[in-house]
C-alpha positions in Angstrom: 9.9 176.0 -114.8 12.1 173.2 -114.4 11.5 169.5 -116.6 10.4 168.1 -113.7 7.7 170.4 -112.7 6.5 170.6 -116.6 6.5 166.6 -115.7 4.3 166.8 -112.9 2.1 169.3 -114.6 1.2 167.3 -117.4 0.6 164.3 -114.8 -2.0 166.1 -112.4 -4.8 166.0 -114.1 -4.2 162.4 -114.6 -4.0 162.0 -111.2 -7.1 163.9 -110.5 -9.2 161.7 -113.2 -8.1 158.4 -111.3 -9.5 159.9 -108.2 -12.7 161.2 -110.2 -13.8 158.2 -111.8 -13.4 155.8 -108.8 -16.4 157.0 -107.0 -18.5 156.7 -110.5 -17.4 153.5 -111.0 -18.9 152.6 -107.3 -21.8 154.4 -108.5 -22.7 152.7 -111.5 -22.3 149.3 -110.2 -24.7 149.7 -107.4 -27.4 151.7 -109.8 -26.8 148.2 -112.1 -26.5 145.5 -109.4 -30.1 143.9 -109.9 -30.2 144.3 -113.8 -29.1 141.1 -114.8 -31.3 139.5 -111.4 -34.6 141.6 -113.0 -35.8 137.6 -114.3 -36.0 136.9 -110.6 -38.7 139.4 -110.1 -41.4 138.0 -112.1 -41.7 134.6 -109.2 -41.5 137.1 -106.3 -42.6 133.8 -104.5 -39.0 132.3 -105.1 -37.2 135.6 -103.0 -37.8 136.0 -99.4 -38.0 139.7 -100.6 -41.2 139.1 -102.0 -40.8 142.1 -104.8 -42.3 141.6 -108.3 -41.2 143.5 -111.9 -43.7 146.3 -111.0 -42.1 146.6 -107.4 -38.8 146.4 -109.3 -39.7 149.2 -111.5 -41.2 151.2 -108.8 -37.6 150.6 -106.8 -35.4 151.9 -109.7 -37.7 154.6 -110.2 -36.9 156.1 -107.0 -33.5 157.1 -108.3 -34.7 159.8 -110.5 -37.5 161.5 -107.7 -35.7 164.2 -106.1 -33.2 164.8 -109.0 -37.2 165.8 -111.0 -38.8 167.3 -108.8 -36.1 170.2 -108.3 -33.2 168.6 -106.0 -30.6 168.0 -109.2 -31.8 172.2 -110.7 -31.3 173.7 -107.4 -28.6 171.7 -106.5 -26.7 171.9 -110.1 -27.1 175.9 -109.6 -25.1 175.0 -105.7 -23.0 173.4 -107.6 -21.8 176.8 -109.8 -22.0 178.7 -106.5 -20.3 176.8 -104.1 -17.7 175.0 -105.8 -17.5 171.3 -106.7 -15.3 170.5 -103.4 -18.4 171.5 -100.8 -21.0 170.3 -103.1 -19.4 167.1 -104.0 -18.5 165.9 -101.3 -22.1 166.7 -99.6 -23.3 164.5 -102.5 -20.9 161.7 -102.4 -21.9 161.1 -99.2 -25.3 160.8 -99.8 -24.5 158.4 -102.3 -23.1 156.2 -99.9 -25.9 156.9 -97.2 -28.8 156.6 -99.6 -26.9 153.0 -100.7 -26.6 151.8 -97.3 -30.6 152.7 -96.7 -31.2 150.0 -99.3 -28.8 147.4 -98.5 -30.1 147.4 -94.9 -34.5 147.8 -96.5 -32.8 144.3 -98.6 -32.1 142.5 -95.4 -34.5 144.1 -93.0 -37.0 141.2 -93.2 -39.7 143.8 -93.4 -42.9 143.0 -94.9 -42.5 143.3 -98.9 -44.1 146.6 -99.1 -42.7 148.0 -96.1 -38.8 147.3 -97.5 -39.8 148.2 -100.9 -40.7 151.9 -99.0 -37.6 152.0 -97.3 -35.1 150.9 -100.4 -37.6 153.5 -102.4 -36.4 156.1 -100.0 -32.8 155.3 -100.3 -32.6 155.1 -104.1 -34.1 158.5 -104.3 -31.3 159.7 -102.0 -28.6 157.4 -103.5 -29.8 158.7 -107.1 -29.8 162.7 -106.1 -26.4 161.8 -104.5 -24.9 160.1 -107.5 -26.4 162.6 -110.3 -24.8 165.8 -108.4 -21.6 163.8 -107.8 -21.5 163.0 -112.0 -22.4 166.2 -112.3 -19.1 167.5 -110.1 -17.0 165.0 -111.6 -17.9 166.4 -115.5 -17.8 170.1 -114.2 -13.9 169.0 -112.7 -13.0 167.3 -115.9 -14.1 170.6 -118.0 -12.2 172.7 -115.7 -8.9 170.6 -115.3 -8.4 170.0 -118.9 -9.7 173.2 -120.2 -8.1 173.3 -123.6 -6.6 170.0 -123.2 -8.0 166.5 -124.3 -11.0 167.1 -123.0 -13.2 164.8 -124.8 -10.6 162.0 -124.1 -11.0 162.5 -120.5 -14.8 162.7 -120.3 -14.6 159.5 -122.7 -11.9 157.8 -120.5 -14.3 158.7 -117.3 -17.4 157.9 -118.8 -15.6 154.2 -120.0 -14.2 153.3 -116.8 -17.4 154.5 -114.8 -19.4 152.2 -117.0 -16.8 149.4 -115.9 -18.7 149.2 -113.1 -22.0 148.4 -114.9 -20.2 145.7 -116.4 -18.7 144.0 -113.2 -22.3 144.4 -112.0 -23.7 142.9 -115.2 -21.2 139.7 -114.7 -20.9 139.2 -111.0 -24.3 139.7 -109.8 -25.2 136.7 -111.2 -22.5 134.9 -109.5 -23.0 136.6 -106.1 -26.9 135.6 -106.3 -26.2 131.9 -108.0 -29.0 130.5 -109.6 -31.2 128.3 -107.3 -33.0 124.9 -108.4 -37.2 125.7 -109.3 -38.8 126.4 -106.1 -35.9 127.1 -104.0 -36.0 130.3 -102.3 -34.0 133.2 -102.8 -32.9 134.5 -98.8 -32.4 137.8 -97.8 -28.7 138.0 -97.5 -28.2 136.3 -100.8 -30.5 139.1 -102.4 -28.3 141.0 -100.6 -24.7 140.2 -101.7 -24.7 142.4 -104.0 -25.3 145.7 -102.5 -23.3 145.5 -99.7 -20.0 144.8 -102.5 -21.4 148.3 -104.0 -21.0 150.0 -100.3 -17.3 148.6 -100.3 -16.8 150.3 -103.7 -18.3 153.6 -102.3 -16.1 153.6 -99.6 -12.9 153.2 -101.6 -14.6 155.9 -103.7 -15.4 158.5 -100.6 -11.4 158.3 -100.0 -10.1 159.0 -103.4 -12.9 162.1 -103.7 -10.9 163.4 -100.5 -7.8 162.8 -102.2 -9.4 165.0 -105.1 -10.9 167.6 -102.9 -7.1 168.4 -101.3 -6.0 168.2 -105.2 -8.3 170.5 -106.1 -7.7 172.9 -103.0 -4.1 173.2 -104.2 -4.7 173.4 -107.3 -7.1 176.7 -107.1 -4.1 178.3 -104.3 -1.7 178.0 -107.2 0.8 177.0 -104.2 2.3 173.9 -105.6 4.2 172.7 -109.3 0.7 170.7 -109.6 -1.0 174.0 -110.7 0.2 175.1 -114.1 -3.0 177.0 -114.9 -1.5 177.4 -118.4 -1.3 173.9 -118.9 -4.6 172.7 -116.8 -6.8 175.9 -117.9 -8.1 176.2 -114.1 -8.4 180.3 -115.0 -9.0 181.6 -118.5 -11.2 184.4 -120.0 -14.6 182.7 -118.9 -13.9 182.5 -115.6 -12.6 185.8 -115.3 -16.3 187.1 -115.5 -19.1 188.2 -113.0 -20.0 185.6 -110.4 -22.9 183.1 -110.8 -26.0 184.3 -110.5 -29.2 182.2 -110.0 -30.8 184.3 -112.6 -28.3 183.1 -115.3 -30.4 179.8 -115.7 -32.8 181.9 -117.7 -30.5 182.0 -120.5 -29.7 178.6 -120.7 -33.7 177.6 -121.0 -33.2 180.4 -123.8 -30.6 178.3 -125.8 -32.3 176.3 -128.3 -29.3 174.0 -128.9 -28.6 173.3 -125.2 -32.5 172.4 -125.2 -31.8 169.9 -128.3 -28.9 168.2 -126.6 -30.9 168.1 -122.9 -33.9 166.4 -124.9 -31.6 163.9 -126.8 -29.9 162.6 -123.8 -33.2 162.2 -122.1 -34.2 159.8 -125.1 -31.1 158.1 -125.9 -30.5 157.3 -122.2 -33.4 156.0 -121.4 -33.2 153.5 -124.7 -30.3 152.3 -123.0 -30.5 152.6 -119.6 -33.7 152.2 -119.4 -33.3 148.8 -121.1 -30.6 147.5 -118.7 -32.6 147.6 -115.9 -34.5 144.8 -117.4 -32.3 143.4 -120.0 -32.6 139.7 -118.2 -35.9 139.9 -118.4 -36.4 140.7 -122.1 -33.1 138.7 -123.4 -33.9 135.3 -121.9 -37.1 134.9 -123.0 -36.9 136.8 -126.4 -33.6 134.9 -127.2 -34.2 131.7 -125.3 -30.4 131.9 -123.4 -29.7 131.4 -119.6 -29.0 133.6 -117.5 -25.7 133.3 -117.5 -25.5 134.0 -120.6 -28.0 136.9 -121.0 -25.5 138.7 -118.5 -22.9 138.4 -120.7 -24.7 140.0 -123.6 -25.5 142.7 -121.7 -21.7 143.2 -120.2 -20.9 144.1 -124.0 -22.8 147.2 -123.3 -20.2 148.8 -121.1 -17.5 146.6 -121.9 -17.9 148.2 -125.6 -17.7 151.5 -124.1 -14.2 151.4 -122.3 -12.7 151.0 -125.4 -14.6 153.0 -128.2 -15.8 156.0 -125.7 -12.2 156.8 -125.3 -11.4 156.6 -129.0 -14.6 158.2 -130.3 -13.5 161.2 -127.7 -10.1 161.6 -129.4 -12.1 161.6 -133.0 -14.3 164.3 -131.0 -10.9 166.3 -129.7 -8.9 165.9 -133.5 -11.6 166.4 -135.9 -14.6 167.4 -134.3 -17.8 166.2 -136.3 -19.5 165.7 -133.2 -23.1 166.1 -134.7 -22.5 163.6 -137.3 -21.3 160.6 -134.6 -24.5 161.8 -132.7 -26.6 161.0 -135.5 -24.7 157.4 -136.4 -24.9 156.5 -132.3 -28.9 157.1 -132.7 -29.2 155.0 -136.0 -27.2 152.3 -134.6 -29.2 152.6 -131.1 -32.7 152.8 -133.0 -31.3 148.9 -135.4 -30.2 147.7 -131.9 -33.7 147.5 -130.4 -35.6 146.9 -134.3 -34.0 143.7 -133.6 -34.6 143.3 -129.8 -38.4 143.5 -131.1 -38.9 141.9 -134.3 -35.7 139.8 -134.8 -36.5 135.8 -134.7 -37.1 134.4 -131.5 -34.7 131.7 -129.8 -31.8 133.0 -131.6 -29.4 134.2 -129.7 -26.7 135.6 -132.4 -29.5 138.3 -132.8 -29.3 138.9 -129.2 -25.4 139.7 -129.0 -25.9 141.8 -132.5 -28.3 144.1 -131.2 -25.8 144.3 -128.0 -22.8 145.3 -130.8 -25.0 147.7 -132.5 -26.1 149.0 -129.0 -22.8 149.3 -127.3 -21.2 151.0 -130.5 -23.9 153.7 -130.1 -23.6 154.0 -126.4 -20.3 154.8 -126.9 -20.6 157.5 -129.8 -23.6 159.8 -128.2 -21.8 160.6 -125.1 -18.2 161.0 -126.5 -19.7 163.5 -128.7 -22.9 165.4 -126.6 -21.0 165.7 -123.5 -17.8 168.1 -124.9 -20.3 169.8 -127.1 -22.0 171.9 -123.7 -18.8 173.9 -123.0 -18.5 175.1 -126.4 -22.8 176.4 -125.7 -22.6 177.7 -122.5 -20.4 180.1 -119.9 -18.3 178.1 -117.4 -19.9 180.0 -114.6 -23.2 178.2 -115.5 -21.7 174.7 -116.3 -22.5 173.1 -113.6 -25.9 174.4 -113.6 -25.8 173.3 -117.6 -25.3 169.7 -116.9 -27.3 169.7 -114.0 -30.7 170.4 -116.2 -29.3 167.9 -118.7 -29.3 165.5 -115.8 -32.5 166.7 -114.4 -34.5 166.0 -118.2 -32.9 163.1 -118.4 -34.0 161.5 -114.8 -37.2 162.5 -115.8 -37.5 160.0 -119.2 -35.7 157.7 -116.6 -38.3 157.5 -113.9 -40.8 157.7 -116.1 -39.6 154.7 -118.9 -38.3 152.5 -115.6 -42.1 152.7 -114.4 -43.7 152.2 -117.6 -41.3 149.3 -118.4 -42.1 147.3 -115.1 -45.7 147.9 -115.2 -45.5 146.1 -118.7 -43.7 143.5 -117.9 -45.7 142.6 -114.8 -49.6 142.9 -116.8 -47.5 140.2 -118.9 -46.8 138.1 -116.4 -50.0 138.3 -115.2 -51.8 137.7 -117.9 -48.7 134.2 -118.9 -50.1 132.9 -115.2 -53.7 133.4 -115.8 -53.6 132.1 -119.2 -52.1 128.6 -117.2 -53.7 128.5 -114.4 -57.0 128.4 -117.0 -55.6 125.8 -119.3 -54.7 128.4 -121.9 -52.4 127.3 -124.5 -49.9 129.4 -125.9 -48.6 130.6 -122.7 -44.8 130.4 -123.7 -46.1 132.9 -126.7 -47.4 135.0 -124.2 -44.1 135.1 -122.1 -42.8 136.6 -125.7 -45.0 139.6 -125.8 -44.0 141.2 -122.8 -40.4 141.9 -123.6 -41.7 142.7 -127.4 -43.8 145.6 -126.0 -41.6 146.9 -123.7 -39.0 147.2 -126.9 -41.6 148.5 -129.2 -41.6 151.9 -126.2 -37.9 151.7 -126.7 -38.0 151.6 -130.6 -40.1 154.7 -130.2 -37.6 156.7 -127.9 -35.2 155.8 -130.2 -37.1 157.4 -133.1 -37.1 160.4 -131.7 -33.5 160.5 -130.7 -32.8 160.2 -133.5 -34.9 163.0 -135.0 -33.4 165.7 -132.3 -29.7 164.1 -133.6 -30.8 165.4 -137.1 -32.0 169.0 -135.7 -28.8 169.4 -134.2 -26.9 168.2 -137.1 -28.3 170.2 -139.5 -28.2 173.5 -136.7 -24.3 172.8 -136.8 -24.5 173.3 -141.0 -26.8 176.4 -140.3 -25.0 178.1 -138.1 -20.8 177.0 -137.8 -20.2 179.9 -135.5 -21.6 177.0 -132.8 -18.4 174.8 -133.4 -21.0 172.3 -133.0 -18.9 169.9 -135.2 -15.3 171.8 -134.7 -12.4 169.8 -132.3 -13.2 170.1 -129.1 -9.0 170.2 -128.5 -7.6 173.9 -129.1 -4.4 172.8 -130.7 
């Protein structure tokens, strides 16, 4: 083999990741596009769209239906059976499709109930649509750095994706600008910010073809781009029987996989969970505009694209991937001690508990995430992170729904309390963010628990490589 096609070799899968992570990116931003607008919510007599935090909650819910009840299982297991290429790119596009439902339920001019039906309908098909793409773009990353820097490149993916969440976070409060008390929030405007997201997607749907061809080649073995050696697209593991649908039985048999499905479903719903009504909870708790509140959030992810990369190369050189599990839940569990209990109208507290929560977003997933391949077959990965995906939508849905139902009683009870003559309503506009924290304090608690179970599995039994490099040097 010539320098040059060593060159090329060692530049594919690069190539392949910048086509990967483009679609995520899209992804994330149009899953996050309200969270720093949740606030407007709780006056749905301000927006044309006439939704309030319950309606909200009920809307964000939708992503996590069909990925629950079945769709993500079944179509993980698709996944292992007809390649990442056919599957993916049926899944992009419903990505897109499901996004463009809501954008057009937004501006409709329906009645409220009527457009929140519609957009309900599109986020569960936008949701299915981005969990089996995230799902195909983790089972690619496993496969195309096989026994590279694997870690690195599901850390560099996850980072980048989550840029999205942060433009989101920042310019969806510049797309919807703030309005004067009792002006009214139009259609379009609500708007703005969902049809940017369908751009994105559709920058994203041509890179995934670029990826598919990639990937076509790359499985031929035609073309200097497929050093197998090198990329680790055929090794032992794949060299084994076919999938099987039957082969999911063993995976609900693994007591680790279980632990790590169950801790993702907790420490990803004290996070994302929480962004989906971080304006709502920071400006009131922390007494900061809304400006501002977006910025605090924007650490979240902004954190992420530089530590998730790093803590990845800790996870790929020196393994210990159980121990940063446990430090990402401690740090995660402090962050939202103080979104609770923290003084109010102090907003210093508000961009600490961001730190401590960004530094623990970032360490989880750089470690959980490489840790699968090293539990399970590669003929069953896809199917692997598909259940993960599926237990984890389920905490979602139900945490989203739980979290707007609370915040709305709250609100309630704030107007009824003035309307009355009350006093003590601004107290009352306190408690609403306080309870939904003291749910996410609990989720946090047992996150971390299941982060100590696996930790001290890992000392148990090393013949996991639980805490081993995830990088075969």
């Amino acid at each position: 083999m010539t320098a040059k096609s060593d060159r090329i070799n060692k530049v594919a899968p690069w190539i392949a990741l910048a086509c990967l992570v483009v679609p995520m990116f899209a992804s994330y931003f149009f899953d996050d596009m309200f969270s720093t607008l949740s606030h407007l919510f709780e006056n749905p007599s301000f927006i044309e769209l006439g939704w309030n935090s319950a309606d909200y909650g009920l809307y964000t819910s939708g992503y996590s239906v069909l990925c629950v009840f079945g769709g993500l299982v079944i179509c993980g297991m698709l996944l292992d059976k007809w390649g990442v290429r056919i599957t993916g790119s049926i899944f992009v596009g419903m990505m897109a499709g499901g996004a463009a439902l809501v954008a057009w339920a937004i501006t409709s001019g329906l009645p409220p109930k009527n457009s929140l039906s519609v957009a309900y309908v599109g986020c569960m098909l936008f949701g299915l649509g981005s969990e089996i793409a995230g799902v195909a773009v983790t089972r690619s990353i496993a496969k195309w750095f096989k026994d590279g820097p694997m870690a690195f490149a599901m850390g560099l993916q996850l980072a980048i994706a989550r840029l999205g969440t942060a433009f989101a976070l920042v310019m969806s409060p510049r797309l919807v600008a703030a309005k004067a008390p009792g002006e009214i929030y139009s259609l379009a405007e609500t708007a703005r910010p969902a049809f940017l997201g369908l751009g994105l997607m559709v920058a994203g749907m041509i890179l995934w073809a670029i990826f598919v061809a990639m990937d076509a080649r790359f499985d031929r073995g035609s073309t200097p781009l497929t050093n197998r050696s090198l990329s680790g697209a055929e090794g032992p593991e794949d060299k084994e029987e076919p999938f099987r649908f039957s082969d999911v039985l063993g995976l609900l048999k693994n007591k680790q996989f279980i632990m790590i499905a169950l801790l993702c479903v907790f420490f990803y719903s004290s996070i994302i969970s929480f962004k989906k009504f971080a304006s709502a909870i920071l400006i009131p708790r922390f007494g900061v505009p809304v400006e501002a509140a977006s910025w605090m959030v924007s650490m979240l992810p902004f954190s992420t694209v530089i530590f998730a990369p790093l803590f990845g190369i800790m996870v790929d050189k020196i393994g210990k991937g159980t121990r940063w599990m446990v430090a990402g839940a401690i740090l995660a569990l402090v962050a939202h001690l103080l979104l609770a209990f923290a003084p109010a109208g102090v907003p210093f507290y508000g961009y600490l508990s961001m730190v401590f929560l960004g530094f623990g977003y970032s360490l989880v997933p750089a470690a959980m995430w490489p840790s699968v391949p090293k539990l399970v077959q590669a003929k069953v990965l896809g199917t692997a992170y598909a259940l993960i995906y599926w237990v984890q939508n389920l905490g979602l849905m139900l945490f989203k729904m739980l979290a707007g139902n609370i915040l709305a009683s709250r609100s309630m009870d704030t107007a009824s309390q003035s309307l009355s003559g009350v006093e003590g309503g601004a107290l009352s506009g306190v408690e609403g963010p306080v309870a939904v924290e003291f749910m996410f304090v609990a989720v946090c608690v047992l996150a971390l628990l299941l982060a100590l179970d696996l930790r001290r599995d890992s000392t148990r039994r090393p013949e996991l490589r639980l805490d081993a490099p995830s990088r075969n040097n």
